[in-house]
LUMGUDO-331990 format. One record per residue: residue in three letters; z, y, x of N, C-alpha, C in turn. Coordinates in steps of 0.02 Angstrom, whole numbers, plus 50000, padded with zeros to 5 digits. Atoms other than C-alpha are relative to their C-alpha. Example, Ala and Ser with C-alpha at 12.3 -4.5 7.8 and 13.67 -1.06 7.14 Angstrom:
2
ALA500004994150045503904977550615500005006050045
SER499974994149958503574994750684500375005549961
//
This chain:
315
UNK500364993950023487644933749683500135005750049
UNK500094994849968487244948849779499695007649971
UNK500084994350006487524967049745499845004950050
UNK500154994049951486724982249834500065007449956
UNK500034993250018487354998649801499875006850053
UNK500224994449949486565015549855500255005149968
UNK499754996150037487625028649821499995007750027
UNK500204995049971488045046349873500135002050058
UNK499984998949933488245056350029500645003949993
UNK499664995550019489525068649949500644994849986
UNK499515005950033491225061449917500045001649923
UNK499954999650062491425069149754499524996949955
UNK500345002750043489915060749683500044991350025
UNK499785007249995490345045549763500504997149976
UNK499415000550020492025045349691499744998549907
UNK500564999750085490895047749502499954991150018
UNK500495005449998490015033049559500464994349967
UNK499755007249999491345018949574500254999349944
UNK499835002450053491645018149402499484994349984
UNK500645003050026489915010249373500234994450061
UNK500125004249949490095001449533500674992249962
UNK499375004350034491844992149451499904997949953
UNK500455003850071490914990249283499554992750026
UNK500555007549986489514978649372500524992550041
UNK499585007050002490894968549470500284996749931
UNK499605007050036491874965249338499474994549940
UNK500545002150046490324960449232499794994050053
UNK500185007649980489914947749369500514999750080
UNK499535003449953491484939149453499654996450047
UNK499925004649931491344931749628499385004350040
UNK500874995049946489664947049676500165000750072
UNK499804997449915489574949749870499555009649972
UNK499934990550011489484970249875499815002450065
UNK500224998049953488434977749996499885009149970
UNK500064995050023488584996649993499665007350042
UNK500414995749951487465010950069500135007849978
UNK499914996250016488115026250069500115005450080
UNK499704995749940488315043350184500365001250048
UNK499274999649967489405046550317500855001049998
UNK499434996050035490705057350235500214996149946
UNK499715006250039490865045250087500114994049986
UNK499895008549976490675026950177500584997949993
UNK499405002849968492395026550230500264997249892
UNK499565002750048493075026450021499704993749978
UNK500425007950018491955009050003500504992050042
UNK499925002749961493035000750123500554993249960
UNK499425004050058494444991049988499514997849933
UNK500525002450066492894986549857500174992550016
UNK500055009049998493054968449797499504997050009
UNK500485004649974491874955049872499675003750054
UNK500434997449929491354967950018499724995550027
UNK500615004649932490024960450134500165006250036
UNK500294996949941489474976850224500065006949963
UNK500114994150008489464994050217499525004450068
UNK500554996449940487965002850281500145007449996
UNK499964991949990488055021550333499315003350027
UNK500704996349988486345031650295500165005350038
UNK500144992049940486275045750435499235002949970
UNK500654995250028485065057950354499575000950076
UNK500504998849930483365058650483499345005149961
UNK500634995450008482005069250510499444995549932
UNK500475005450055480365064050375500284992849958
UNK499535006350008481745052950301499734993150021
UNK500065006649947481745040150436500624997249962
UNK499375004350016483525036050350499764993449963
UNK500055006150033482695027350215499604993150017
UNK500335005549980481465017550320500674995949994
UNK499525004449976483015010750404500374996649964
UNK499615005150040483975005550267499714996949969
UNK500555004550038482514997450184499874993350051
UNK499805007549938482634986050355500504996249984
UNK499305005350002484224982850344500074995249951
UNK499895002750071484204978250154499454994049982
UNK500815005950055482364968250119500164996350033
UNK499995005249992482724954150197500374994149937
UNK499615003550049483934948350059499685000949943
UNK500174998350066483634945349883500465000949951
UNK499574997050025484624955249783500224996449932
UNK500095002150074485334949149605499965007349943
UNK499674991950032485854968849567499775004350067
UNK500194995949961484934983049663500335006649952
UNK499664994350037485785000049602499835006450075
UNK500214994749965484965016349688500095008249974
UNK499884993150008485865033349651499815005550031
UNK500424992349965484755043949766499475001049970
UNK500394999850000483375040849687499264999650048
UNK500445001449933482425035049839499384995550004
UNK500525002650020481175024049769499834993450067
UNK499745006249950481865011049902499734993849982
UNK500055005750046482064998649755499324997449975
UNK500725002350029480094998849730499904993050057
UNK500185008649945479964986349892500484996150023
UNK499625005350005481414976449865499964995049947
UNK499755005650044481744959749789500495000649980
UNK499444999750049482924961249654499984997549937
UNK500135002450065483374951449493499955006549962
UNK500054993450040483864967949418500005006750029
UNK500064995349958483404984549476500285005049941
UNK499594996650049484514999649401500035009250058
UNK500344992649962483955018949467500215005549947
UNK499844995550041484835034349402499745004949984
UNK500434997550005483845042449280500025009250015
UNK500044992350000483505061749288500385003149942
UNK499654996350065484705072249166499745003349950
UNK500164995850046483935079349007500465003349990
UNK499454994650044484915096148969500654997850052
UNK499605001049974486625096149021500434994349971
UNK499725005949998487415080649057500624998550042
UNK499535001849962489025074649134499824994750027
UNK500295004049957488775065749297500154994349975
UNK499625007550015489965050749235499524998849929
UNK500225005050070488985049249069499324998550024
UNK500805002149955487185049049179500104993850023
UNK500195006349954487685035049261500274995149958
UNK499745003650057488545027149132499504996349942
UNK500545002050021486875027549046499664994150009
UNK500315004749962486325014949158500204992149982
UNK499505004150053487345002649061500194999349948
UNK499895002250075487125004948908500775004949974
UNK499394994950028488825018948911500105003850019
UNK500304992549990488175033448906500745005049962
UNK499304997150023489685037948781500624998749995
UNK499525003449968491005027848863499864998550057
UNK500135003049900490535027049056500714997250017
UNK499375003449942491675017349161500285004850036
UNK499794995049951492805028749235500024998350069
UNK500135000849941492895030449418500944995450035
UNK499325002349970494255020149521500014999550068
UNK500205000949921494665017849705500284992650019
UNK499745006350003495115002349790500415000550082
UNK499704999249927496285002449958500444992850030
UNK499735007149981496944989650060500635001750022
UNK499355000350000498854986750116500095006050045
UNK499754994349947498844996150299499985006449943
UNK500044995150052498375010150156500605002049980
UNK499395000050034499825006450064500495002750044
UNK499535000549939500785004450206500225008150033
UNK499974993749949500365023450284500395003549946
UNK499894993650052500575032350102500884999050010
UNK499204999849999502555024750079500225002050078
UNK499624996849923502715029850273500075005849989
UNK500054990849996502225047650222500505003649946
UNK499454999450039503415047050082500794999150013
UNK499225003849971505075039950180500555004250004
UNK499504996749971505915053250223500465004449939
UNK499624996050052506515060450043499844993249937
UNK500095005750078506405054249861499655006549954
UNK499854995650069506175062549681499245000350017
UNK500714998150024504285069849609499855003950064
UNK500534998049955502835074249719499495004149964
UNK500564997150041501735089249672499514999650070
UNK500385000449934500055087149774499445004849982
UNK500534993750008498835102549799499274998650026
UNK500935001449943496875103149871500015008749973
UNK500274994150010496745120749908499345004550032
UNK500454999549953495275118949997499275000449954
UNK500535002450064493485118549933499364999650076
UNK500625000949957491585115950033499665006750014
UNK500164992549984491465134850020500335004449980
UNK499474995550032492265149050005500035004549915
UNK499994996150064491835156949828500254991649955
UNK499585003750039492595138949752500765001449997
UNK499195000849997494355141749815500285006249959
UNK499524996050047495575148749699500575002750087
UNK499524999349951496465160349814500754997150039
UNK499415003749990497895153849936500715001849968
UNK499404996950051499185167349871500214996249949
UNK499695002750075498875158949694500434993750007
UNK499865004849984499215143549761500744998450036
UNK499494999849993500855147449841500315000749929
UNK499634997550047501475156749700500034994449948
UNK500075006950042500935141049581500684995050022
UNK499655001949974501955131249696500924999849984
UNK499364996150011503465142049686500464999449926
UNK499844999450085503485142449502500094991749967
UNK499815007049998503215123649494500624997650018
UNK499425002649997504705118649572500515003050021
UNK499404995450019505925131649549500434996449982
UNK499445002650043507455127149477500054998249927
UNK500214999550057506835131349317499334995249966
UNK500635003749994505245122449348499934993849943
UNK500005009150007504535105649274500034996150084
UNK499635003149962504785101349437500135001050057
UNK499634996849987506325105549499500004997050095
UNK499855003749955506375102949688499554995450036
UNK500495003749987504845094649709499755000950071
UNK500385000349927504095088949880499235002349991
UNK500844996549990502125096749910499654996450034
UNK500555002749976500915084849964499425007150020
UNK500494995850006499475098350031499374995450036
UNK500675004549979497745088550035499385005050042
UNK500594996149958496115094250148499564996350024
UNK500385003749963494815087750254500085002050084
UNK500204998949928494735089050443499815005850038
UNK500274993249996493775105850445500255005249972
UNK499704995150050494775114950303500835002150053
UNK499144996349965496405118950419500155006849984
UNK500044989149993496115138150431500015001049919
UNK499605001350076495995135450220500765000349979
UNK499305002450010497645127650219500585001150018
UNK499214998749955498775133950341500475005949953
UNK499184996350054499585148650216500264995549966
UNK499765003550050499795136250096500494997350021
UNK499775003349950500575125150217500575003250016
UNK499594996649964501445138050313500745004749935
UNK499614995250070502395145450122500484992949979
UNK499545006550030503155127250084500514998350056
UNK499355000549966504885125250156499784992450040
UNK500105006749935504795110850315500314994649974
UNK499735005850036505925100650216499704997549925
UNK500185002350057504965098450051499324999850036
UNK500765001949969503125098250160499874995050010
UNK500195005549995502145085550154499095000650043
UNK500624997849971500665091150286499354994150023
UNK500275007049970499215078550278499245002650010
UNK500784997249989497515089250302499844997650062
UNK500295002749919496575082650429500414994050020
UNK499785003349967497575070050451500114993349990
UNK499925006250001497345054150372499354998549947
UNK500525001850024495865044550306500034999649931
UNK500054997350070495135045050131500504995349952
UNK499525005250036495975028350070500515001049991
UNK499394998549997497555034850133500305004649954
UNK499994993550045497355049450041500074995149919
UNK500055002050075496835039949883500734994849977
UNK499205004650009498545026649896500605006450001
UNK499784993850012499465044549918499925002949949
UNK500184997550040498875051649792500114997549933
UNK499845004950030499275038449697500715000149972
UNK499165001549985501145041449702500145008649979
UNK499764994950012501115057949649499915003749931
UNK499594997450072501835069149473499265004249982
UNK500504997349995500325079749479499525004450050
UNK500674998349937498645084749578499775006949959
UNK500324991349994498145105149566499465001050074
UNK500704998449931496415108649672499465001349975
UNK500544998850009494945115549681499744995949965
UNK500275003650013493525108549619499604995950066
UNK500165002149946493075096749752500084990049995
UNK499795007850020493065075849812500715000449988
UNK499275001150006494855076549820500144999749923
UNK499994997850086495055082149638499814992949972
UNK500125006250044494055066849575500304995050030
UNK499725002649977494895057849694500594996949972
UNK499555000850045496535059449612500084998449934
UNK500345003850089495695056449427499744994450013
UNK500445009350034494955039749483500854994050026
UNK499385003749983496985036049527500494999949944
UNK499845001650043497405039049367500775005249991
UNK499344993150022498755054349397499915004749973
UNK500134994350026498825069449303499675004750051
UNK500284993849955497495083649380499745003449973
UNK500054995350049497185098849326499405003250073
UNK500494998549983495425104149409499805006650001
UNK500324992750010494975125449441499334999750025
UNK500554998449985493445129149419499575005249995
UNK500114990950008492545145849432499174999050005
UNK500734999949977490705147149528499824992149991
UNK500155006550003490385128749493499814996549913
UNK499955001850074489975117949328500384994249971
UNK499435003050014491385111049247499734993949946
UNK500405004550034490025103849108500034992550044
UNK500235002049979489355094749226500724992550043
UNK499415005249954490825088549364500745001049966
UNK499074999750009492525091249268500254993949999
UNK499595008749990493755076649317499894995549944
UNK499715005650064493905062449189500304993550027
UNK499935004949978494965052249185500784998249919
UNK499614998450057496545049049053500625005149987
UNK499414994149994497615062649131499845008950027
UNK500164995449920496395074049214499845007149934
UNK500234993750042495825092049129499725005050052
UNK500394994049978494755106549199500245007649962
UNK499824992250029495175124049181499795005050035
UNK500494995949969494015137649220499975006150012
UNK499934992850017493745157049250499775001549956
UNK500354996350055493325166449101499395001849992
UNK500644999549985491765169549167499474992950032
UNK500625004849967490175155849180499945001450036
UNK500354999249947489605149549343499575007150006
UNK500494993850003488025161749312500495005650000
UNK499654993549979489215176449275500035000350063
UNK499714998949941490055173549443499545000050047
UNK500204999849934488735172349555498945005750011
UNK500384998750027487355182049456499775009750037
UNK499934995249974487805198449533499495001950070
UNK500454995649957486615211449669500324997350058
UNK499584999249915486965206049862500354991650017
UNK499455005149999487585188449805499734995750052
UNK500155005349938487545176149962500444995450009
UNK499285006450007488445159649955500404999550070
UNK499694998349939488685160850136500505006250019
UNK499494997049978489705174950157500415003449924
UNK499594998050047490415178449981500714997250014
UNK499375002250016492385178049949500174995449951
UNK499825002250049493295170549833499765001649928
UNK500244994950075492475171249649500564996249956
UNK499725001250046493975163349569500475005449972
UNK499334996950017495145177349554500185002649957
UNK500095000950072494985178849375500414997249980
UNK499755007150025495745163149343500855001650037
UNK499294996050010497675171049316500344992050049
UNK499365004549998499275160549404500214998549936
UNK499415003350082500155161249211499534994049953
UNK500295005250048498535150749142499924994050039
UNK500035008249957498675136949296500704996049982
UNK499305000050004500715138249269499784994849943
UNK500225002450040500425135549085499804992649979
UNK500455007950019499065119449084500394995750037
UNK499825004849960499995112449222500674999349974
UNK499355003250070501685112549099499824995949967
UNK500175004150030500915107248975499914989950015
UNK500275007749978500195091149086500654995749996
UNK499565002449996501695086449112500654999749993
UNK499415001650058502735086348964500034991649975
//
């Protein structure tokens, strides 16, 4: 049997995805897994069970992308076609079953949209990742040098009116593993992407050299996700990383401000969202507003109510 999945370009909605994607394996043992997805979110496809291939759509002018992957793909006959762009690909393929994610009536959570697609719409498959050993292998390297609980941050986001200021984010820090703390002493994983440095460096630069754990930019997504894996609790934006850490099954506590928490808040059995006082709309509703050069719109969203939820998590 042969699976084709088309998924997203974004990691965070690709990270959504692989719940569904883990639902249809395990529903049919021994599938070959062919998966078509973006640049930026190819690489977390790479540890899926029964891999064949992973194709990488490069967005083109008059979407030439999708000619191309409609090459690549029609030759085979699919048993499971699954198309999350909505690309209308699946009209000139051979497929036993064809499965296309419908359009959202009202507000819907991404994981229960696709979940729909299956018949669990009010139980979706949560999302999981899958990594292979070298994986393994890098995260316990990045861990070697100490012991005891790992708090891991994402203080980064895809723009600047997501990020909860860096200040808060020290000071969070601080208060976390104080002496007094839940946890006391704790090492700091600080997560990022490649481009987010200039984000990250206070954060970075406020955590003592001996409890730092500096991995922005600096190690691939899997790595990240087997990392991530190993750690007491995940605090970050709203961003992939975030779901990242909810499809690993650690406690994460998700800020969300200019964004919709309806919509993308983590799930997972440890994860929770916690928002500014003010709706998206409030925050971005305002005279002059420009996503491009606005600041920070979280700064609402107090240090004592991140302190707080993130106690709580992990009592």
């Amino acid at each position: 049997m042969r699976l084709l999945f088309i998924t997203s370009n974004r990691i965070g909605d690709a990270v959504l995805s692989t719940g569904l994607l883990a639902h249809l394996i395990a529903q049919n043992p021994g599938i070959r897994v062919t998966v078509a997805a973006g640049p930026a979110s190819a690489p977390l496809f790479g540890g899926v069970p029964g891999l064949e291939r992973v194709i990488i759509v490069r967005k083109q002018r008059f979407s030439l992308h999708w000619w191309k992957l409609w090459r690549a793909v029609s030759g085979t006959r699919w048993d499971i076609a699954v198309d999350l762009r909505r690309s209308a690909i699946l009209t000139f393929l051979r497929a036993g079953r064809k499965l296309v994610v419908p359009k959202p009536q009202g507000v819907v959570h991404r994981l229960d949209l696709l979940g729909s697609m299956v018949g669990r719409s009010d139980d979706p498959p949560l999302p999981t990742l899958w990594w292979n050993v070298p994986h393994e292998q890098q995260a316990e390297k990045l861990l070697s040098d100490g012991d005891g609980p790992v708090l891991a941050v994402g203080p980064t986001a895809n723009w600047q009116g997501k990020v909860w200021p860096a200040e808060n984010f020290v000071e969070i820090i601080a208060r976390l593993t104080a002496a007094d703390g839940p946890l006391p002493g704790a090492r700091v994983a600080v997560f990022g992407g490649p481009d987010e440095r200039l984000q990250a460096n206070p954060v970075i630069a406020a955590i003592p050299r001996n409890r730092r754990i500096d991995v922005v930019g600096k190690i691939d997504l899997l790595t990240a996700a087997a990392l991530l894996s190993r750690v007491q609790l995940y605090i970050g934006n709203d961003s992939g990383l975030m779901h990242m850490a909810a499809a690993v099954r650690v406690p994460v506590l998700g800020l969300f401000g200019p964004s919709k928490d309806d919509l993308y808040a983590p799930r997972g059995p440890k994860a929770r969202a916690l928002r500014t006082p003010e709706s998206m709309e409030e925050l971005i509703g305002f005279d002059g507003y420009d996503r491009h050069t606005v600041g920070s719109l979280m700064t609402s969203l107090t240090v004592d109510r991140v302190v707080e939820a993130a106690t709580e998590m992990l009592r």
